[in-house]
N, C-alpha and C positions, 0 to 999 in steps of 0.2 A: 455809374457802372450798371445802371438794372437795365440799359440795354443789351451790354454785355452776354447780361444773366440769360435775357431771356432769348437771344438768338442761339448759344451754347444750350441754352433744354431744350431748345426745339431741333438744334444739329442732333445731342444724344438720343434725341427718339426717332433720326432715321439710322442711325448706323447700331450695330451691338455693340457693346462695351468690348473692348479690347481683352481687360480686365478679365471679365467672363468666357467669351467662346475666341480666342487670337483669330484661328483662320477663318469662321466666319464674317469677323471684323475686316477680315482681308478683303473678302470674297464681299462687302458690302461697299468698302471703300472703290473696288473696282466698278462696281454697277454705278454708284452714286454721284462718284465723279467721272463718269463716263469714260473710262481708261481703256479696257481690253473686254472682250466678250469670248467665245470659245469657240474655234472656226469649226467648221461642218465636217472634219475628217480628225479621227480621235490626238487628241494630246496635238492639236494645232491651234492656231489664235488669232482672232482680229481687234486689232491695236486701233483705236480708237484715234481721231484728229486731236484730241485732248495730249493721248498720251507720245501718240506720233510726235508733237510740237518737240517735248519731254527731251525725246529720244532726238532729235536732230542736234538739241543745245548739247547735248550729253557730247551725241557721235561729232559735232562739229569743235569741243575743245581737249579732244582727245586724238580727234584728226588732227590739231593743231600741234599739242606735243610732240605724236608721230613724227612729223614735217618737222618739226626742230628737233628732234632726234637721228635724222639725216635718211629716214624712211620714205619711199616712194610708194605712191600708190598702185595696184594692177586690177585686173580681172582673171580669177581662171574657170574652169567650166563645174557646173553643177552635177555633171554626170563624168565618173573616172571609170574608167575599165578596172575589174576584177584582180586582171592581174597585178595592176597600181598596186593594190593594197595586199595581196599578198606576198610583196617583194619584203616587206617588216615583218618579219614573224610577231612579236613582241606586241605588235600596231593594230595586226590583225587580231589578233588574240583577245587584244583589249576592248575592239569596238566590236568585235562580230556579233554579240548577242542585239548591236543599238542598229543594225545596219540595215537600209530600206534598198532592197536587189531590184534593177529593170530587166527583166530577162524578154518582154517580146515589144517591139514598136514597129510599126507601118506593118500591119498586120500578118506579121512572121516572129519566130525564133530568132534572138539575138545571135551572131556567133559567139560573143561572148560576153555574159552579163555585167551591166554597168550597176555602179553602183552610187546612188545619191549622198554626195560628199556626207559624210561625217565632221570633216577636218581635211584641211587638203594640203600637208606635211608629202602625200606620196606624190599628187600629180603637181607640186610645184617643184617639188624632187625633181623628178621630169625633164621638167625646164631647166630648171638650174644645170643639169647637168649637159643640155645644150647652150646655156648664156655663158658659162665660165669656163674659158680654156685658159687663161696665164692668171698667177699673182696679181697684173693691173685690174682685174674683172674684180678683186673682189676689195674691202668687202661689198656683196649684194644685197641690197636691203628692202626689202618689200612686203607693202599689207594690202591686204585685200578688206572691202566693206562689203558683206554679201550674207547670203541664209545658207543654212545648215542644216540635215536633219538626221537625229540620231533617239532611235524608236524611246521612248520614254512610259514605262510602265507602271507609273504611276504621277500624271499630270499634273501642273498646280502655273496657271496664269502667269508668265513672265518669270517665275523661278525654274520651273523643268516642264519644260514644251520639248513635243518631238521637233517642231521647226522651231528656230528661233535666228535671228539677225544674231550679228557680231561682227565684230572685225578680226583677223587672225594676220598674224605679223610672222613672216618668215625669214631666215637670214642665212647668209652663206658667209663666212670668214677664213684667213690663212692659218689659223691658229687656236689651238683652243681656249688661251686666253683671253684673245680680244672675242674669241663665240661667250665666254663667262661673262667680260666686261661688258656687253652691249646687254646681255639679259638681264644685268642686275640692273644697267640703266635705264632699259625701259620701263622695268619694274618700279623705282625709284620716281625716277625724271617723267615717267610718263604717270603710270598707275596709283601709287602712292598719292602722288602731285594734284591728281587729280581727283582721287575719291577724298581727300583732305581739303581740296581749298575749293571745289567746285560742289561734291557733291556733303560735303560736313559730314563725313562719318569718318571718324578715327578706326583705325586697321590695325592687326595685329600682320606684321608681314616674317614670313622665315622659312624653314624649306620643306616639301612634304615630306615625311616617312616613305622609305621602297614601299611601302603598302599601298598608300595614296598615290604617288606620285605617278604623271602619266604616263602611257602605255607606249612603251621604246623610247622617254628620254633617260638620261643620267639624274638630272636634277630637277625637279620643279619646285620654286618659286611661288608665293601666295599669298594672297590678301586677306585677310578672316574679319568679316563684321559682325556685330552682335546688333542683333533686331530689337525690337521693343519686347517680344517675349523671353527675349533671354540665346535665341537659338544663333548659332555662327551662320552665316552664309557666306559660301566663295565669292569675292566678287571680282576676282582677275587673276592670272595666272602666266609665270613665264616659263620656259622649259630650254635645259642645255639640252640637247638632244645629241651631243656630243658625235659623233661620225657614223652612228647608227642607221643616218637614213642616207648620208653620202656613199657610204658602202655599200648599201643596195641598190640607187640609183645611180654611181657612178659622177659623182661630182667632183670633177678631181680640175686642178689647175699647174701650169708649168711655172715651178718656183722661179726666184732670181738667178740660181743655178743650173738651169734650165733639168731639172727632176722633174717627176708627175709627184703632186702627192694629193694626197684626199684633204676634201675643204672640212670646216664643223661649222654644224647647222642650231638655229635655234628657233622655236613658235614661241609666240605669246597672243594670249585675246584677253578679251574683254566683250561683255556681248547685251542682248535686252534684262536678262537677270539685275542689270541695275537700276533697272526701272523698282522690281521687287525689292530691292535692298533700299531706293529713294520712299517707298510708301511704306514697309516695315519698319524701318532706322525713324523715322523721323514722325509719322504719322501718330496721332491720338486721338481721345473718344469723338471729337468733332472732323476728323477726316485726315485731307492730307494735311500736311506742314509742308510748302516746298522751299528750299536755299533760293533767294531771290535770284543767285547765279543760272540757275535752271530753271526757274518758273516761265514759263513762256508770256504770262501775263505776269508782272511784277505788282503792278497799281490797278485797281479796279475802283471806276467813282461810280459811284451810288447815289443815284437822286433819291431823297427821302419821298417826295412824289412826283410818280413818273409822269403824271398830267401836268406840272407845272412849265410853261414855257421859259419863266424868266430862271426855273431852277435849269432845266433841262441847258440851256443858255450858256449859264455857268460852269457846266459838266463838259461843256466839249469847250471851253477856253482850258479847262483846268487840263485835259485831254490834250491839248493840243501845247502847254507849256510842258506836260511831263516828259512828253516825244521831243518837243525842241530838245529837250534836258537830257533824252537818251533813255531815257526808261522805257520800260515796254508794257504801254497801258492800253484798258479798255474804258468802256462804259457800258454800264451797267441799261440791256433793252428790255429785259424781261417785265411781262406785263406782272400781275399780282402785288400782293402785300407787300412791306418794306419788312418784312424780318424773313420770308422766304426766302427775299432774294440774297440776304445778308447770309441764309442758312446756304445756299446754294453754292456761295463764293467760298463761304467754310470747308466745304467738302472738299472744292477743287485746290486747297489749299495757297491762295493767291496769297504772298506775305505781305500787303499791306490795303485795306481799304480807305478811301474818301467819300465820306458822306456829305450830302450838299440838303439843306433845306431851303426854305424862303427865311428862316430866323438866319441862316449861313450869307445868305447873299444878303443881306440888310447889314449886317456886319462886315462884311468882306473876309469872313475867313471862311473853314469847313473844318470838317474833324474829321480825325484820321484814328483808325485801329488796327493794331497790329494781329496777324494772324497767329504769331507765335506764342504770345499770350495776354491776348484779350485786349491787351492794358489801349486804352484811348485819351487822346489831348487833341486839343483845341490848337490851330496856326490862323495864324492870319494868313491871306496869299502872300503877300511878298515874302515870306517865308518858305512857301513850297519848293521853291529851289533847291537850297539847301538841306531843307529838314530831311524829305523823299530819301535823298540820296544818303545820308546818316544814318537813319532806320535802317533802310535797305542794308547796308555796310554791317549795322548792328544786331539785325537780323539772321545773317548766312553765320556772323561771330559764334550767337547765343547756342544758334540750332549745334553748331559742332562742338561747342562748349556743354551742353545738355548730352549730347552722345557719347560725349567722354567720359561725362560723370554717370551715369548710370553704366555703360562698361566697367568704368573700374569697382562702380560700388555690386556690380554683382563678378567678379572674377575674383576667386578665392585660391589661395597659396595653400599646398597642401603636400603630405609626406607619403601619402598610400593611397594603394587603389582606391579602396572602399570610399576615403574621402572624395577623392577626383569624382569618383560617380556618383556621389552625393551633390556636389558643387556644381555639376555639368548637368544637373535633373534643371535647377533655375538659373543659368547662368554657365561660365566658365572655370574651370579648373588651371590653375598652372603646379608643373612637379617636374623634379628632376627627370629629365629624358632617364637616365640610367637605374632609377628607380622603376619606370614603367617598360620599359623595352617592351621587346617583341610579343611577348606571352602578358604581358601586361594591356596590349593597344588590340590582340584579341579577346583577352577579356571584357576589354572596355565595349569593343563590338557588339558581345554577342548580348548587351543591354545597350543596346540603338547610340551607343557616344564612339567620337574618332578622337586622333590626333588631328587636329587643324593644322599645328606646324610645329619646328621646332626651332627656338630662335637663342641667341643666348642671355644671359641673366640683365643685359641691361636694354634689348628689347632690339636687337638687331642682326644681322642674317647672317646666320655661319656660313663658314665656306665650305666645310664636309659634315658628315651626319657622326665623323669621328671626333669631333672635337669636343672635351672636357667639359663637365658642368654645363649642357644643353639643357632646355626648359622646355618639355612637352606643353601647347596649349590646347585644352580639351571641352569637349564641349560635344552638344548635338545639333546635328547638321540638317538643314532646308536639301 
């Protein structure tokens, strides 16, 4: 283990302790593991190939649910006319203070000012309400993979950027039930699914408060993580947006009876903010942790010395059985020390390293250390087969078994305000929705905590905000 020791003192003197300053820990983990930098025009960002990798595994099995949730892909445009977004009163109201206006291009006055998507609920309104004329049109189901900007006044890397990636999922139905049913599904089938089994952070999921919830739906839907400091972060969100936008764009279709009647519409996203919730949720004093499901490098071999030919030798056979094997490995080129470079792989949080010496090839085995803690054994090769892929397995288990137990050992049951804001300073609060209503969830505001959601006693999602014995979860929010 005083390998261990001494690669971990030397990760803790490049990052700050978590413990002591959180956001500068953030803000070190970002530089250290070469993730994101901060682009040239205020509250924008450039995403590093590191974290880019990150963001493809993410977007790529979330595009996968999408597609088995019976969603198809589009494109719509970056710039909607003005009057798009003032057809929702409600929509407008909600983003106008985030909204970035083009009023002149090719060197003149616009006729009329476009505006850089926010959310694009009105201009695929739009459409919809050219694609669907009968019952057989629908239901329409479609997401977009595209950037967003919505002015953000007070910035922070991959959690609130004015620009930031996402995908937004829109839907057009005959009915408002199946518009309910499809949003709880994606919510569930898609979101849940997948911050649970890909990304290991256990969620609190239930509905917002009219206070939170977004701007001209009925309902929204939501995911709530708790970080390594204690704080909630959204990290996906669906919305009944119920006939509010069909009304103003006119999306109507000719029943079985041949009636016109208005369709109901639904959004949901998910966007780079989970990038923020992968390096908060999981990350400690030595860098990242990443779910081997996500790590873009899974295995990293490590020649003990990089002059050696016969080690070097060893590291790309070993290289080349993990890829047979389906792993997604590197090797290790950097010149310097052998504990820099061990320090280096700590940061970027790779879950699992192989170390190779000349005592490892005399033997025919290597040794292998796990990123998620520390802990190191000895295999012979004919082993790596198997082993890799066990670790790896027991790896993604641990890290979501770790985030569940620090969630729940800091989320406290409580009877009154005062306690709630007590709870929600290090952690979570839960209380009777009817104990904190309305003038409760302003109270709680105006000392920086919300309602995250409201879900009922045994931890799953009402169907109205009327329903008996609700459980506010409360907390402060990224």
């Amino acid at each position: 283990m005083s390998d261990v020791r001494h690669t971990q003192s030397q990760t803790s003197s490049v990052l700050t302790s978590p413990d002591v300053d959180f956001p500068r820990w953030y803000q070190d983990v970002l530089t250290k593991a070469e993730l994101a930098e901060n682009g040239p025009s205020r509250g924008s960002m450039v995403i590093r190939p590191y974290a880019y990798a990150i963001w493809e595994l993410i977007q790529s099995e979330i595009d996968r649910r999408i597609k088995s949730a019976g969603a198809q892909n589009a494109y719509f445009p970056l710039l909607i006319p003005q009057s798009y977004i003032d057809r929702e009163s409600e929509h407008v109201e909600g983003f106008s203070p985030e909204l970035a206006i083009v009023e002149h291009a090719g060197g003149k006055a616009l006729d009329e000012p476009l505006v850089v998507r926010p959310t694009s609920e009105t201009v695929i309104g739009e459409y919809m309400s050219r694609w669907v004329q009968s019952y057989r049109d629908l239901p329409l189901l479609l997401n977009q993979w595209c950037n967003v900007l919505r002015w953000e006044m007070r910035p922070r890397l991959f959690i609130r950027t004015s620009e930031f990636l996402w995908q937004e999922g829109h839907t057009a139905h005959a009915t408002h039930g199946a518009a309910i049913a499809y949003t709880l599904k994606i919510h569930m089938d898609v979101y849940r699914d997948f911050l649970m089994n890909e990304l290991a952070l256990p969620v609190f999921i239930g509905r917002k408060t009219p206070r939170e919830r977004f701007a001209g739906a009925l309902t929204t839907l939501t995911c709530e993580g708790m970080m390594g400091d204690g704080k909630a972060l959204q990290l996906a969100t669906s919305h009944d947006l119920g006939q509010n936008f069909a009304r103003s764009f006119d999306i109507r279709y000719l029943d079985r009876d041949g009636s016109h009647q208005l369709a109901w519409t639904t959004s949901w996203g998910s966007s780079t903010r989970l990038l923020g919730g992968l390096i908060m949720g999981h990350g400690d004093a030595h860098g990242l942790r990443l779910p081997p499901r996500l790590a873009p490098t899974q295995v990293v071999v490590i020649p003990v010395r990089s002059d050696d030919d016969v080690v070097q030798q060893r590291c790309h056979e070993i290289v080349d059985r993990m890829r047979a094997n389906g792993q997604r490995v590197a090797i290790d080129r950097a010149a310097g020390g052998f504990g820099r470079r061990v320090t280096d792989w700590e940061v970027k949080g790779v879950p699992l390293r192989i170390e190779v010496g000349p005592r490892d090839v005399s033997r025919d085995e290597v040794t292998i250390a796990r990123r998620d803690t520390g802990q190191k054994q000895t295999v012979g090769m004919e082993q790596l087969p198997t082993v890799v892929p066990a670790l790896l397995t027991d790896i993604q288990t641990e890290l979501c078994s770790q985030a569940l137990q620090r969630r729940d050992d800091r989320t406290m049951a409580v009877e009154c305000i005062d306690d709630a804001a007590e709870a929600a300073r290090t952690g979570f609060a839960t209380a009777p929705w009817s104990m904190i209503g309305e003038e409760g969830e302003s109270k709680l505001a105006d000392q920086g905590m919300s309602v995250r959601c409201l879900q009922r006693p045994d931890g799953t999602i009402p169907e109205s905000d009327d329903e008996r014995e609700l459980i506010a979860v409360i907390g402060r929010a990224y």
